[in-house]
N, C-alpha and C positions, 0 to 999 in steps of 0.2 A: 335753174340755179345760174346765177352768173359764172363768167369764164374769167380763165386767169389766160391774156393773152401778151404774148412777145410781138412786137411789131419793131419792123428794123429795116433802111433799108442795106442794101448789099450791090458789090460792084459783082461784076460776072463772075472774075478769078474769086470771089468769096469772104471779101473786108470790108468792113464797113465803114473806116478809115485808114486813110495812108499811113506812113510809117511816122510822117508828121504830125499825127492828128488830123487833118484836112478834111473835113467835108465836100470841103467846093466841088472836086467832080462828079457831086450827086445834080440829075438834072429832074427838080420838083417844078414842076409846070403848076400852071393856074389848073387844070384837070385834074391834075394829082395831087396839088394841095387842098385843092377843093374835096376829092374824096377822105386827105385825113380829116379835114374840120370834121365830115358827117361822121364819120366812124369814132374820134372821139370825143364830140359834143355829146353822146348819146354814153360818154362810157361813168362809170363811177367812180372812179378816181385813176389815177396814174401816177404808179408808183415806180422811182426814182435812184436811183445808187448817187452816190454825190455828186459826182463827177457829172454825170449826164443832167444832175438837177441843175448845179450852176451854170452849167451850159443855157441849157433852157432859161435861166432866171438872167442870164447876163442881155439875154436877148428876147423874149417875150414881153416882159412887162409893160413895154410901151412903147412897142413896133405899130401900134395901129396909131399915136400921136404922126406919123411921118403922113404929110400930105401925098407924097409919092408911093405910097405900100400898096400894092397887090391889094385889090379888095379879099383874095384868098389871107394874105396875109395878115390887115386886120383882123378879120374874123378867129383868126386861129388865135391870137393875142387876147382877147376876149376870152375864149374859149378855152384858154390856158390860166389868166389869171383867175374864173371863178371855179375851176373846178378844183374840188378837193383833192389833195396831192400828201403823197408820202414819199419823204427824203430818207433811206435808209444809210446812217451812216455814222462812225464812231463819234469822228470828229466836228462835225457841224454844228457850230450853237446855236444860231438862230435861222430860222428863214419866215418868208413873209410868204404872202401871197398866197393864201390856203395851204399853209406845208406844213404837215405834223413829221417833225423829226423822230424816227425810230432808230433804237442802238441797232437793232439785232432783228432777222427775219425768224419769226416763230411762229410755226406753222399754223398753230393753234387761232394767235393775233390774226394772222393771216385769214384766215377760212372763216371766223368772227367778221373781219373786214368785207370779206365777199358777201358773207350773209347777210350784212348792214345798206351794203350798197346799192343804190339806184341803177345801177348799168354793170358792167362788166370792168375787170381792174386790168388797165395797159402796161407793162410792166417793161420801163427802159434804159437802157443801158447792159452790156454784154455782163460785167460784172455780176450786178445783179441777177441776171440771165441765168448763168453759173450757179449761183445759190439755190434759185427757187426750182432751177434742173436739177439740183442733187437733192431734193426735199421734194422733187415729185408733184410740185405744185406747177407747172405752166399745161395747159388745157389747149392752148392753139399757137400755132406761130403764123406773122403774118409779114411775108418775107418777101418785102420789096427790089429785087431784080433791077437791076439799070444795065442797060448796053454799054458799059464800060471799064476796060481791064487798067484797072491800075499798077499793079508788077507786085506789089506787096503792102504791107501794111500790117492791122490785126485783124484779124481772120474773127470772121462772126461766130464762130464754135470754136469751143477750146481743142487742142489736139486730146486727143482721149473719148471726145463726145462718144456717147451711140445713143442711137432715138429711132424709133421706128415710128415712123408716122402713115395718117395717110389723108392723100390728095382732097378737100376737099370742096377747093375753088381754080381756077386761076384766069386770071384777067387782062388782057392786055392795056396797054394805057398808049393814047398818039405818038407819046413819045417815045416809046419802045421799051418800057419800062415795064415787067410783068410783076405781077401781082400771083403769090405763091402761096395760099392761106391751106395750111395741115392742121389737123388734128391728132391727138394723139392717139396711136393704135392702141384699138380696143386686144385686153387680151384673147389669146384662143382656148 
């Protein structure tokens, strides 16, 4: 059965953006961009909270037109506009680029969508995150690690979280950035 996975990455102190929104002191190398192309070239769709969708859509679409792109980066531009995507969100009325707009996370839709799918559904933005954790639906987290404390920000887990998981990868990258892939504990 396909998996429903969270992939994110995270500063050391535990945000996955600054209090700014900022990304920039994530450090995605050509090796490490290169391993998300493979991981989600292979997945079946990637589903989306808005916020992280326009993100993605402000800046994928046609990051591989720039002569000077990262061959990583190309590739993942590709790889983003054909794959089938779901935008979860009240407000959003349209989107392009493979994106079926949904009001509402229903579990049901959901587990339909898995069973439909070619690969596994990546599941991003924290928000979202939040939802499909209180509905019991995320299967794996895959929790990118950077050598880098930023002081504050938004914290990858809401305060309240509890998850018992367990270890069932972890990978270093050249650039010091580990690779944290959990599953979710089986009961006892």
């Amino acid at each position: 059965m396909n998996k429903i996975i969270f992939m994110m990455s995270v500063s050391l102190d535990g945000y996955f953006e600054t209090a700014g929104h900022s990304l920039a002191w994530q450090d995605i190398s050509d090796e490490l961009h290169t391993h998300f192309n493979e991981e989600l070239a292979a997945a079946g769709a990637m589903l989306n909270g808005r916020v992280t969708w326009e993100l993605m859509a402000a800046a994928w679409p046609t990051a591989d037109e720039d002569p000077a792109a990262p061959k990583p980066v190309a590739e993942f531009a590709r790889i983003w506009r054909d794959m089938p995507k779901v935008a979860y969100s009240t407000t959003l009325r349209e989107a392009g680029w493979n994106t079926t707009i949904v009001r509402d996370v229903v579990p049901a839709e959901v587990e339909a969508l898995r069973a439909a799918a070619t690969g596994d559904l990546f599941i991003g933005g924290p928000d979202l995150l939040t939802t499909f954790q209180r509905l019991d639906l995320v299967d794996e987290y895959r929790i990118y690690v950077h050598p880098t404390v930023i002081g504050a920000g938004n914290p990858l887990f809401r305060p309240g979280t509890s998850l018992r998981l367990t270890l069932a990868e972890s990978r270093p990258f050249a650039n010091g950035v580990v690779l944290l892939r959990y599953r979710r504990a089986q009961a006892e």
